[in-house]
N, C-alpha and C positions, 0 to 999 in steps of 0.2 A: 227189727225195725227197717221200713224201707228206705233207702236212700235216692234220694232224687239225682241227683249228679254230681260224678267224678272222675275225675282225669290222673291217667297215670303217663308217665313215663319210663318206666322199671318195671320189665315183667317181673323179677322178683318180687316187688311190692305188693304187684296185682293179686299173682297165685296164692301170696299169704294173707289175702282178705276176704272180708264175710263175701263171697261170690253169690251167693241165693239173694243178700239182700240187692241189690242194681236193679235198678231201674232205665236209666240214661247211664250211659258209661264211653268215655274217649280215650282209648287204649294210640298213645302217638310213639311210634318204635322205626321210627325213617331215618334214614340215614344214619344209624347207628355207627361210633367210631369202631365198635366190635361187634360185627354182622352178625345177627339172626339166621342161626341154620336150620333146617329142618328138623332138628331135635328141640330147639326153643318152640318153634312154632308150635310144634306136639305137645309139648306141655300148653301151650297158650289153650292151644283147641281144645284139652282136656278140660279145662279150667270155665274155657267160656260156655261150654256143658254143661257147666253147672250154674248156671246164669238165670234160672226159669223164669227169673219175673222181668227180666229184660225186655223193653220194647224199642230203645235207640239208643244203637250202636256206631259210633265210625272207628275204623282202625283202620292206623297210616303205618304202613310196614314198606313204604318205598325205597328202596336199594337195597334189600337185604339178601339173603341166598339160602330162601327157601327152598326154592324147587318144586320138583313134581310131588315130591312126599309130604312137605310140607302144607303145598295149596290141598293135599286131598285132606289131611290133617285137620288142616284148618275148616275145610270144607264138613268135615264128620261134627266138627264142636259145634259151628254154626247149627246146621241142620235138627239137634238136640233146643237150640232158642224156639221155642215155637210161638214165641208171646211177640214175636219184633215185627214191628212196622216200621219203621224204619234203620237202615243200615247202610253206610257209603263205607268201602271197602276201597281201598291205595295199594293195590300189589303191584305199580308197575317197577320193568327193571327186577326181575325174581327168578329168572331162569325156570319161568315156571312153561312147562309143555302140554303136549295134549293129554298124557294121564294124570296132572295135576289140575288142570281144566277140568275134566270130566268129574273128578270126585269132588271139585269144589262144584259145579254145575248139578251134576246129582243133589248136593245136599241141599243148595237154593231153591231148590222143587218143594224141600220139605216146609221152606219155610212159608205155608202158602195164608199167613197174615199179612204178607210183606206189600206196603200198599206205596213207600218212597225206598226207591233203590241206586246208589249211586255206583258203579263198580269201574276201577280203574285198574285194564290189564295192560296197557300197553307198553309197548318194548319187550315181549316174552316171545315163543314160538306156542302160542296155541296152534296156527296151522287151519287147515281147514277143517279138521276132522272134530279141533276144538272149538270151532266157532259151533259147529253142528250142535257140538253137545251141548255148548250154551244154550243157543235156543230153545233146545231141547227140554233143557232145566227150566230156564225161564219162562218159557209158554206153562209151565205147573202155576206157577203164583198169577192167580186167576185174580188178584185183588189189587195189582200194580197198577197205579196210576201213573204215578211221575218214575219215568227211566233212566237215567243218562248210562251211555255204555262208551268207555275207553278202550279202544281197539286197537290200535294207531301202531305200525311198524312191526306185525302179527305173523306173515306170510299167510294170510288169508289170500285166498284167490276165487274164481265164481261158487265155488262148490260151498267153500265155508258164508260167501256173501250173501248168496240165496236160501242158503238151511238158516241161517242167522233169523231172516225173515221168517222164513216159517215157523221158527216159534216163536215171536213176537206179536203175530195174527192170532194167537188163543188168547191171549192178555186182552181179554175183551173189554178193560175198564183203563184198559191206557190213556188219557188224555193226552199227558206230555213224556216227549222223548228225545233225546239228544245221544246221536251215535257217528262218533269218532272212526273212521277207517281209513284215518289217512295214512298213506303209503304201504298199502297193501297192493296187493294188483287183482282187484274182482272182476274188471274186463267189463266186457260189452252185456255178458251171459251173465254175470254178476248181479251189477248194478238192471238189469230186467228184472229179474229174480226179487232182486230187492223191494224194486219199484211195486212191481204185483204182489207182493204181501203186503207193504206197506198201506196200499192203496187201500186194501180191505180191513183195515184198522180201523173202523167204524167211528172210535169215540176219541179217535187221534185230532188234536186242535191247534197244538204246538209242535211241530218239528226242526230238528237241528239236523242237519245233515252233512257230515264233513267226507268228502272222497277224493281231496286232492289227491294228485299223481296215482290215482289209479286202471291208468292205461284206457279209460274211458272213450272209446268214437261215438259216432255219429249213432249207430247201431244204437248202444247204452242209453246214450240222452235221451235220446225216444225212447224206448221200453224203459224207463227210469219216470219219466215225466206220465207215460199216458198211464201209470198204475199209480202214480202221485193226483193222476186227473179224477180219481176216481174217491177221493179224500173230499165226501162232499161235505164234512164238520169243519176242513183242516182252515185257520182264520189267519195264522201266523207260518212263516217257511222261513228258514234259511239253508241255503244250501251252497255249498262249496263244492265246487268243480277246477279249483285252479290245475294250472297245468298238468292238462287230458289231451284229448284228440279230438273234439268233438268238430269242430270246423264250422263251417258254413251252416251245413244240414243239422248238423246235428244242433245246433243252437233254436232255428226253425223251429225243427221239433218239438227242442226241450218247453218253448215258451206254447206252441199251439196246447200240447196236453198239461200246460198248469193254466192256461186260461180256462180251462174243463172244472175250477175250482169256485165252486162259484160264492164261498162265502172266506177268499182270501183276501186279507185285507193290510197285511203287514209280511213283503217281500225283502227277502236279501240274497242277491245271487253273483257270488265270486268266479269271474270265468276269465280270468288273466292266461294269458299265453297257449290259447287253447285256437290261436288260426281261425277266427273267425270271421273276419273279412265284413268289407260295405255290405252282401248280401244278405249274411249272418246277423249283422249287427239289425239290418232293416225289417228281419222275420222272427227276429227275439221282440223285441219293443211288438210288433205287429201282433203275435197271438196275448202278449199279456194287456192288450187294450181290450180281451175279453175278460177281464179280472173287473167287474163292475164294482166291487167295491175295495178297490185299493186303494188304501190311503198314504201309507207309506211305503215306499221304495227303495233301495241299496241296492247299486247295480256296479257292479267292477267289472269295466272291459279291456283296462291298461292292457298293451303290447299284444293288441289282436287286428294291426292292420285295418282300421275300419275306412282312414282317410275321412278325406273332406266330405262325400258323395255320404258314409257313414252316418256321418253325424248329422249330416243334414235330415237325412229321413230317420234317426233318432227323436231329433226334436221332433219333426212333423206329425209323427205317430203318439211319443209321452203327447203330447199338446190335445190329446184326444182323450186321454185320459184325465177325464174332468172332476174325477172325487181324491187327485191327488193333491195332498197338503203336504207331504216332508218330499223328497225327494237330493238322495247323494248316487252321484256320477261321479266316478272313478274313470277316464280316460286318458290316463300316463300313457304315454310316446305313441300316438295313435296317426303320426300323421294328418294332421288334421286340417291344421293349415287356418288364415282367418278367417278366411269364407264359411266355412264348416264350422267354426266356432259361433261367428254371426248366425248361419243361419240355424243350428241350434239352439241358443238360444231365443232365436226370433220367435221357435215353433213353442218353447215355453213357456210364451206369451200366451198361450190360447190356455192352458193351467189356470184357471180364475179363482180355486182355491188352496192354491200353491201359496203356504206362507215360510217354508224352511227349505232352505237350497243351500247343498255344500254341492259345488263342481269343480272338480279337479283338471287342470286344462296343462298339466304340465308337463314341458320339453315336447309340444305341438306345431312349431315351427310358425305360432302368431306374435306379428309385425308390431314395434311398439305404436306406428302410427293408427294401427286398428283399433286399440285401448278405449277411445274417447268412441268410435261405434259401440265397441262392445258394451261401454256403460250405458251408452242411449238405447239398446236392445232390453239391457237388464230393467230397464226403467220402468220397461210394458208391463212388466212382471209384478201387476200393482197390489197384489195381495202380501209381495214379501215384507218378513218383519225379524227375519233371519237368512243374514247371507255370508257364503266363506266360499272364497276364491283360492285360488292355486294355481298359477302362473308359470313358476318355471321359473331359472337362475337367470335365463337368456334372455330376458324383459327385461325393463328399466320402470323403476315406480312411476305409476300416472299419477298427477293431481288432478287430470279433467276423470279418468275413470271414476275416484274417489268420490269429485262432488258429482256427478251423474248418476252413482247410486246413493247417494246422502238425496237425491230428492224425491226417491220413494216414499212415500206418506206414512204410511208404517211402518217400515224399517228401525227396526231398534237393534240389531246388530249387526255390526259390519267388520269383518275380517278380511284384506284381501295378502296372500302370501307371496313371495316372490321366490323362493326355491322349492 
């Protein structure tokens, strides 16, 4: 008889049950008070080989001490499911390597029904050589739609970050993907690499993109953006870039090749502590006023130097972008000053179907007697019907800010913060 679903916690348990009958099965083995070695794991994989009618699988095996023998192990039982569509796998923290990678990467090829894949390596030493084999694997399963890939803390570097894409470009039925490589170091040569496989992911619509601290300049962001420009399905981006190198130029860059998108409509780009300065700030907002259909925006520029000059041609430029409705601004300690705030928001005023604004203005160096401007700026803003403020400790609460945006017509939420 087949069983619909079952969850274990005891690989004992597991190994001594009808295993052919599964169908859905959640094998949870993480943080076990008595580690999982490579010898447990081998029984596991043997056992989940005998699985055939299996088609969804997650197994959480997080903190254990697999290893290299293990993940291949594991990797050989898998490869024997040939029935699964889906599978989210939790190996981070496994002391798993490049020839644990590879055999687990090998078998993944075999599973070429696998249409949702969740796979969490991070905190291991796959290395470059193991990102390779990944892709390698992964470009087999020709039927993947939905991706997520945990990389994060890898010693991946360009070699691993560019083969990673290349086998991701055969997964010709990818829609959505979310790929984790923070704190690896893929460099400038990397993240290109990246970009230009990415780009030609045809039936890509969703992407998540995390690369903080990956040593990322000016170089990067542009070859990362103009292989992202070429995503003409992609509708939704998020992408993380915190603390990189990109600068000035590189931010430029990054926004002229995702304005190249022409059916994006839903932005989030984290670019904290990355030196990008008034210019930076004024040629990021500049290329994404070619996103004609953006609607929603998340922009993080905290502690990049924009100043006063910044933010004024922030607003000037968003205020040109006439299909945005959500928009959150993120400019923690930017120097800003209240000119720069005023005039900021003044240029938000031209947003006419701007109904949700979260603006983050704090530890800015504006004056509490500016407050009672600053709400009669917010006021122009006559589409809002959501609004949340953030100020800073270094303010003093206004009661004219308050009622000056209480006389917005539509406003039905008002939050304003003071630290």
């Amino acid at each position: 008889m087949i069983q619909q679903k079952t969850y274990f916690n005891n690989l004992e348990q597991l190994l001594n049950s009808s295993l052919q009958s599964f169908q859905v099965l959640h094998i949870d083995l993480k943080k076990m008070i008595k580690k999982i070695s490579a010898v447990g794991v081998s029984d596991l994989g043997t056992g989940l080989g005998k699985c055939i009618n299996l088609s969804s699988l997650r197994l959480d095996l997080i903190e254990n001490q697999i290893g290299d023998q293990g993940g291949s192990d594991l990797g050989t039982g898998l490869g024997r499911c040939t029935n699964l569509s889906n599978l989210t796998l939790n190996l981070s923290e496994n002391q798993i390597g490049l020839i644990g990678t590879q055999g687990l990467s090998q078998s993944l090829g075999n599973c070429t029904n696998l249409s949702n894949l969740t796979l969490n390596l991070s905190c291991n030493k796959i290395s470059d050589e193991g990102a390779l084999a990944l892709g390698f694997g992964l470009g087999k399963c020709t039927n993947l739609s939905n991706l997520t890939l945990h990389l994060w803390l890898n010693q991946i570097g360009k070699i691993g970050g560019s083969g990673l894409g290349s086998g991701l470009v055969k997964c010709t039925n990818l829609s959505n993907l979310e790929l984790d490589l923070r704190l690896n170091y893929i460099g400038d040569e990397g993240a290109s690499g990246l970009g230009s496989y990415l780009g030609n992911c045809t039936n890509l619509s969703n992407l998540t993109l995390s690369l903080r601290k990956n040593q990322i300049g000016a170089i990067g962001a542009a070859g990362l953006s103009s292989g992202l420009g070429n995503s003409t399905n992609l509708s939704n981006l998020a992408l993380d870039l915190f603390e990189n190198k990109i600068g000035a130029k590189g931010a430029s860059d990054l926004s002229s090749g995702l304005g190249k998108c022409p059916n994006l409509s839903n932005l989030t780009l984290t670019l904290q502590w990355n030196k990008i300065g008034a210019i930076g700030a004024s040629g990021l907002v500049s290329g994404l006023g070619n996103c004609t259909n953006l609607s929603n925006l998340a922009l993080d520029l905290s502690w990049n130097l924009i100043g006063g000059e910044g933010a004024l041609s922030l607003g000037s430029v968003l205020g040109k972008c006439t299909n945005l409705s959500s928009l959150t601004l993120h400019l923690i300690e930017n120097k800003i000053g209240s000119e720069g705030a005023l005039g900021l928001i003044f240029g938000l005023g031209e947003c006419t179907h701007l109904s949700n604004l979260t603006l983050n203005l704090s530890q800015n160096q504006i004056e509490d007697k500016d407050l009672s401007s600053l709400g009669s700026s917010l006021g122009k803003i006559t589409n809002l019907s959501n609004l949340t403020l953030y100020l800073g400790t270094k303010i003093n609460k206004s009661k004219q800010l308050n009622e000056k945006c209480l006389k917005l017509k539509r406003l039905v939420n008002l939050r304003i913060y003071y630290w």
